[in-house]
N, C-alpha and C positions, 0 to 999 in steps of 0.2 A: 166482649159480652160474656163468655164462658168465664171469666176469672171471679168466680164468686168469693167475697171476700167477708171471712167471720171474726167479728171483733166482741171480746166477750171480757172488756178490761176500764178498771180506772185511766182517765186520764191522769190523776194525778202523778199515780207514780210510775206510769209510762213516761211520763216526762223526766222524771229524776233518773231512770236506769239509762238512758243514755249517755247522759253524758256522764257516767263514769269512766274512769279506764278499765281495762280491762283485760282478761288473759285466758287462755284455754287452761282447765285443768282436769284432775280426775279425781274430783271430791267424790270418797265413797258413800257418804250420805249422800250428795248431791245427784250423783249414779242411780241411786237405790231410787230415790223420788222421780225421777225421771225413766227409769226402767219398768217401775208402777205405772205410769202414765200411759209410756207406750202402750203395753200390756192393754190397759182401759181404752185406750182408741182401738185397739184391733176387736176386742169385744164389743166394745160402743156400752161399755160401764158409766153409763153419763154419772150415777149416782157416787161413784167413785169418785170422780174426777172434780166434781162440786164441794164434797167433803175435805179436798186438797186446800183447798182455795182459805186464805185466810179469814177469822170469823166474816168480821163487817164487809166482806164481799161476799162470803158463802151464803148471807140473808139474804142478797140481792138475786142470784142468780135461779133458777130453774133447769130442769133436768131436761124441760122440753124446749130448752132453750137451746142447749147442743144439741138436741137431738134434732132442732125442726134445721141449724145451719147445717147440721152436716147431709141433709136429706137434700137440701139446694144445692151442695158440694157434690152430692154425687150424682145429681140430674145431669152435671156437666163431665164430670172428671170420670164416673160411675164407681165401679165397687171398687173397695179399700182392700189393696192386696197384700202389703205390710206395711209395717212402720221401722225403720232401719235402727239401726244405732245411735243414739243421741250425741251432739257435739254438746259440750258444758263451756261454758265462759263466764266468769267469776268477775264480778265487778267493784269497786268500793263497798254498794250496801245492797247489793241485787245478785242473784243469778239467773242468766241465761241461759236454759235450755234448745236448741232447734233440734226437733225428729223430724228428719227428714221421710214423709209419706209417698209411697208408690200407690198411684190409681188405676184402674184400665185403662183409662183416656187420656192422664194427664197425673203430672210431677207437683206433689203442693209440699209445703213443712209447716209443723207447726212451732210457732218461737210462743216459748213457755217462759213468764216473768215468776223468780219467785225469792223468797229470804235465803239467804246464805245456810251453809250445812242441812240441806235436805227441810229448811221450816217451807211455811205456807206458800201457796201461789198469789203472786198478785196481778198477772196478767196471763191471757189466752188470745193469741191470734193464730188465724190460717192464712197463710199467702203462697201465691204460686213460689216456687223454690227457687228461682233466678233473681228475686227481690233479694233474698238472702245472701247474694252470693255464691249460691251452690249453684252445681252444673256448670257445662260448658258455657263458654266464653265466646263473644262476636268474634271471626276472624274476617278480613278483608276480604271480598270476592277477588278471583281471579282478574277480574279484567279492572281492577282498581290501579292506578298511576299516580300516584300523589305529586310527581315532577309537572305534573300536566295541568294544572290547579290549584287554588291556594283557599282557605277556611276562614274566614271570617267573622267573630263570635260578639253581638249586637243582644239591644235590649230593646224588645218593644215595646214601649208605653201605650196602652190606649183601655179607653174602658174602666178606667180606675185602677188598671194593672198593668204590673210589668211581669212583663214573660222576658225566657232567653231564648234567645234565636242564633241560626249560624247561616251563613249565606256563602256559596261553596262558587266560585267564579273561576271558567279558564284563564289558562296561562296563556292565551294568545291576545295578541294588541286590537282585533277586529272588535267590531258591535255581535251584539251576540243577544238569543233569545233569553228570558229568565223564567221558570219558575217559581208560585208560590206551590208550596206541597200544605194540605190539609192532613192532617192524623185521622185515624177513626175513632170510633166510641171510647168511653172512659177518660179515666188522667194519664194522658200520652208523656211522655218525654220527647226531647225535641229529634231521638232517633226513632220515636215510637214502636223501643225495643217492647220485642217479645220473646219471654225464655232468651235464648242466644241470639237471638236474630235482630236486626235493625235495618229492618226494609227501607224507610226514608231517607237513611243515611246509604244504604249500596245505592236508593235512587239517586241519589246528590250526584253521589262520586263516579256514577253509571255515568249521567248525561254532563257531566262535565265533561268530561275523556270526549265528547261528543260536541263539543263547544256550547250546552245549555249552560246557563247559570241556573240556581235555586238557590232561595231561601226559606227552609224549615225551621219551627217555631215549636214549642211547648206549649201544651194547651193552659189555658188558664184555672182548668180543674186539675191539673196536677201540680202547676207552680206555686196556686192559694187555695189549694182542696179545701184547709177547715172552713179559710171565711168564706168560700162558696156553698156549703154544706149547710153553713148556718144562715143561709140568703135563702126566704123562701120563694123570690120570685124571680131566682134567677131562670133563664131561657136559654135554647137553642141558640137563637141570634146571637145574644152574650157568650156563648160557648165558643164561637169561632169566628162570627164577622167584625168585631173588632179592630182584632190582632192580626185577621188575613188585610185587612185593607191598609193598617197600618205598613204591611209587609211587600202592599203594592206599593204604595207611596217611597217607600226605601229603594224598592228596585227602579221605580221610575228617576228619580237620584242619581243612581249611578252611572258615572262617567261611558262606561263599556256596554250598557247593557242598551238596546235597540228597543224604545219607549214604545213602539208599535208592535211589541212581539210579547207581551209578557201574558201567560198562561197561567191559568189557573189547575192545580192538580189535587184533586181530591180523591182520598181514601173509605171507603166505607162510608162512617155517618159524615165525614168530611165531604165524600162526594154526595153525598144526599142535599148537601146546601150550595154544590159547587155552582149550578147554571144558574140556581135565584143569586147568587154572590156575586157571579160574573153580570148579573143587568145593575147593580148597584153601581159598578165604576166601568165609565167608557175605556180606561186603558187596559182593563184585561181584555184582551184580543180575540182570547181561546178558550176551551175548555178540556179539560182530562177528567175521564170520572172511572176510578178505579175500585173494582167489585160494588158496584153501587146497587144499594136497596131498591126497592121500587114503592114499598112502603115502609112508615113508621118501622123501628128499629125493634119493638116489642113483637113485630108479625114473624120477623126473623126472629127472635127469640123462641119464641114457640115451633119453631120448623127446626131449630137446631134442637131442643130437647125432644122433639119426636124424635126426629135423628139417632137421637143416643140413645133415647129407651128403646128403638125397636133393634138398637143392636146388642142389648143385655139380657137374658133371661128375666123373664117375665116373673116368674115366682119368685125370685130374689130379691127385685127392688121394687118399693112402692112408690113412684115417681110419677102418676095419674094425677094422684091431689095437687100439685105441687103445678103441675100444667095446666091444667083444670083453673087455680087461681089464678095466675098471669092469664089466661084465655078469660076472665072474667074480668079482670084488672085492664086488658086490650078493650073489651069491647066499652065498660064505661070512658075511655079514654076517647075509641071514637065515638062515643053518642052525643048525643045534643043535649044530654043534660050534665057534663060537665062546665062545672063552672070555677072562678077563681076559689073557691069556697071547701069547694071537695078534698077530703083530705087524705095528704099523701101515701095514706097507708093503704088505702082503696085503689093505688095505683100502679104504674107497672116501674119495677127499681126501685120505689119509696118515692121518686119525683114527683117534685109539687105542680099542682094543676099548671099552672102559668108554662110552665117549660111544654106541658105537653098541646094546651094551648096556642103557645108559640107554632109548636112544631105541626100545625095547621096550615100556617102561611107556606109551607115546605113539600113542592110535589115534581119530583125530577121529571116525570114524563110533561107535564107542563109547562115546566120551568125549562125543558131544554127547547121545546117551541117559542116559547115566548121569551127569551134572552136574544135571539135571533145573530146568535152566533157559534162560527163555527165546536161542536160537542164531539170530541173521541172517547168512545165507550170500550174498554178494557175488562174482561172478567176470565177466572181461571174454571177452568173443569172440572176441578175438582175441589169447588169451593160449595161448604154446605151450609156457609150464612150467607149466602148470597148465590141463591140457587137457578137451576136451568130454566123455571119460569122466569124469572126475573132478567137471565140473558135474552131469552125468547121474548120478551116480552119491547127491549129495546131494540130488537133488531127487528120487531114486526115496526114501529117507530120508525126506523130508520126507511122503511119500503118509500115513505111518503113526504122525508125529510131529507133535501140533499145536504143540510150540515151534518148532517150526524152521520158519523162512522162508529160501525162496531165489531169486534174484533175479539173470540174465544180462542185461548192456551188451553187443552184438553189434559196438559199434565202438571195443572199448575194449583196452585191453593189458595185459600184468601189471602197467601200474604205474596202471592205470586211468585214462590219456591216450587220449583219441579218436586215431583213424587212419582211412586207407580200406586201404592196400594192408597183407599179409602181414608182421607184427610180424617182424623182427630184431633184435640186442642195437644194431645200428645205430640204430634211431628211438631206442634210449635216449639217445643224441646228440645226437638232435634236441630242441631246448627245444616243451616243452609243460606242462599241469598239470592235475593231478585233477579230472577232469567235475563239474561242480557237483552230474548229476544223485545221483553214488554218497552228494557230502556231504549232498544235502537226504532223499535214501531215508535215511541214517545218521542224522540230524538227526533225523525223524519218527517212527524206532524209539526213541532216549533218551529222547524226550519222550513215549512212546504216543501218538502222534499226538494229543496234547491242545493242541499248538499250531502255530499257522498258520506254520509255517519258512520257506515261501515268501514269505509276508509280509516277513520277518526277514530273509532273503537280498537284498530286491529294496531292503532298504536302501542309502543312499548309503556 
C-alpha cells in the first residue's frame, strides 16, 4: 500500500522507448538535462520541470499535478533527502534517464523519458527503486536446500486470465500437505517481491525443507494490470478467488500431495479473503492468515500515514489534507449511500464502487467463525499496517473459538523479517527473509504437529 506510484506520461511513446536497444552513456547534453532535473526535484521546481517536457505534452500537464503526487509520495516515503547521480541510457530514438531518489522512509527513482542530445521530456515516472533494478538483490535464506525440493513453473487459467504460477514440492516419495499462498495488496509477482525481499518464495522453500508443498501465483492485477485497470467493475473476489481455487484444483491433482491436507495461506489483503475462500471449497482443510486486517484495507491505510506523519516534523510537511481525504474517501466507502454509480475519484485508491462493494461480502472476524474450520493467525510486532489492535482483537476471538489459534513475533515486520528498530517502508529495502520461526509454527499446523519439522528443517 505504501508504493505510491506517479505516472505523469504518454502512452504512446512509453511504448516505443522500450523496445529499443540500448546502451549506457555519458551524453553531455544528455548530463546537463538530467542534472537540471535533479536539481528541480530537490527544490520541487515543478514549473521547471513542466517546461522540460515537450510542447504537446507541456499543454497537458500542470504544476499542481507533481506537486499534489509527490505530497502522496511523501505521506509514505516522507521528506526528499537527495537525489543521486543520474544513470543515462541511450536508445534508438529515446533517452533514458533514472535518478535514483533517497527518502526518510523509503528508496524510489525517477525514470525520465526524453529526446536524444538533451531535447524535450516525453515521459515522467516514480517507482519504488527495486523495479528498476537498483539496489540490492534477493539472496537465498539460510535454511534454503534446493537438493530437498524441486519447482515447478504452471499456468493458471481461470477467470478470463492466465497468471504464472510455481508449485514448489519435496523431494521425498511420502503424501504430503500443500499449500496455496495468497499475495497481499497491489500487483504482486508470483514471489511477491518487495525491494530485495521475496517472502512467498523464502515461504515456498521454508516449508518445503519441511515436507509442505505450495503453490504461489501472480496476481491477476499484475500479470493484466492495463486490462484490469480499464474494467471498471472489476472486484475483490476477481482479485484472488479465481486463481486460488484454480490452484486448489492443481494441488488436489497431484499425485504426492495428501487431498485432505491442503491449506490455505494468506497474506495481508490475501488473508483478508482467506477464511470466506476456504468455505467456498470443502478441500481446503485449513487456514493461515498472515498480518491480516481486521478491516477494509483503506482503514489500514489511514493508520500507516498517521504513522508516518507523527514521525516527521510537523512544520515541514503538509500531509493533514491528504489524510483528511482518504478519511473522507473511507467513510463514503463505508456508508450506505455508496452505490454502483459513485465515481471513482470519490474513493479510496481511485477504485471503482463495485470492488469496494464487493469488498463488503469480506469480514475475517466472521468469516473465520462461520467457515467453521480450523484458522492460524500469525502477525509480526513490529508490523504498522496491521497493527496491535488488530492482533488484540483476533486473539480476544480466539478466547471463545477453539479453531483459531493466534500467535505474535515481537521482532518481526509485515513481511515477517526480524528487526530491532521501528518498521519503515525503508527496512523493505533492506535484504532480509522470512524467520524460520513463522515457517516451522506453519510447518507444525499442516502437519498437526504429527511430525518432527524441526528435525526436517535442521536438514542440510
Amino acid at each position: 500500500m505504501w508504493e505510491w506510484f506517479l505516472d505523469l506520461f504518454a502512452g504512446f511513446y512509453a511504448g516505443n522507448t522500450t523496445a529499443s536497444a540500448s546502451r549506457e552513456v555519458d551524453n553531455g547534453l544528455d548530463r546537463r538535462q538530467a542534472t537540471s532535473i535533479a536539481h528541480a526535484l530537490r527544490i520541487e521546481d515543478w514549473p521547471f520541470i513542466r517546461q522540460r517536457f515537450v510542447a504537446p505534452l507541456r499543454r497537458l500537464l500542470l504544476d499542481s499535478l507533481f506537486a499534489k503526487g509527490f505530497d502522496f509520495i511523501r505521506l509514505t516515503a516522507g521528506p526528499l533527502v537527495d537525489v543521486e547521480d543520474p544513470v543515462i541510457t541511450q536508445g534508438w530514438w529515446t533517452t533514458t534517464v533514472i535518478l535514483p531518489m533517497q527518502f526518510k522512509r523509503a528508496r524510489l527513482a525517477a525514470r525520465i523519458t526524453m529526446l536524444p542530445s538533451g531535447g524535450g521530456l516525453i515521459g515522467f515516472r516514480v517507482h519504488p527503486e527495486h523495479t528498476l533494478g537498483l539496489g540490492p538483490k534477493w539472496q537465498a535464506p539460510l535454511y534454503d536446500s534446493p537438493t530437498l525440493y524441486k519447482e515447478e513453473h504452471l499456468a493458471l487459467d481461470a477467470g478470463g486470465y492466465k497468471v504464472k504460477a510455481v508449485m514448489t514440492t519435496p523431494t521425498t516419495t511420502q503424501q504430503y500437505p500443500c499449500t496455496i499462498i495468497l499475495s497481499g495488496s497491489g500487483p504482486c509477482d508470483v514471489d511477491s517481491t518487495v525491494g530485495p525481499n521475496k517472502p512467498l518464495k523464502d515461504l515456498s522453500v521454508g516449508l518445503a525443507k519441511c515436507n509442505v508443498a505450495s503453490i504461489r501465483f501472480e496476481k491477476v492485477t499484475f500479470a493484466h494490470g492495463i486490462s484490469i485497470r480499464n474494467r471498471k467493475g472489476f472486484t475483490l473476489t476477481e482479485e484472488y478467488v479465481p486463481h486460488a481455487l484454480a490452484a486448489v484444483r492443481h494441488a488436489g491433482r497431484h499425485p504426492h500431495v495428501n487431498d485432505e491436507t491442503i491449506v490455505l495461506v494468506g497474506h495481508s489483503l490475501g488473508a483478508y479473503i482467506t477464511a470466506k475462500l476456504a468455505s467456498m471449497d470443502d478441500s481446503i482443510r485449513k487456514c493461515v492468515l498472515l498480518a491480516c486486517p481486521i478491516r477494509p484495507i483503506y482503514h489500514s491505510a489511514i493508520k500507516q500515514f498517521e504513522y508516518f506523519a507523527a514521525m516527521d516534523d510537523p512544520s515541514g510537511q503538509q500531509v493533514q489534507p491528504q489524510i483528511e481525504e482518504l478519511r473522507k474517501q473511507a467513510e463514503l466507502a463505508d456508508s450506505p449511500h455508496l452505490t454502483g454509480t459513485t465515481s471513482p475519484k470519490d474513493l479510496p485508491f481511485g477504485l471503482g464502487p463495485a470492488y469496494w462493494l464487493d469488498c463488503r461480502n469480506y469480514n475475517p472476524l466472521q468469516d473465520i467463525t462461520s467457515c467453521r474450520k480450523p484458522v492460524f493467525c500469525l502477525q509480526g510486532g513490529r508490523d504498522y499496517q496491521v497493527t496491535r489492535e488488530d492482533v488484540d482483537t483476533f486473539i480476544d476471538l480466539a478466547k471463545d473459538n477453539p479453531l483459531l489459534k493466534c500467535i505474535s513475533y515481537e521482532d518481526l515486520n509485515h513481511l515477517f523479517i526480524s528487526g530491532m528498530s521501528p518498521s519503515t517502508p525503508l527496512e523493505c529495502e533492506t535484504l532480509g527473509n522470512v524467520d524460520e520461526a513463522v515457517i516451522l509454527d506453519i510447518a507444525r499446523w499442516c502437519h498437526d504437529d504429527s511430525v518432527d519439522v524441526a528435525a526436517l528443517f535442521r536438514r542440510p
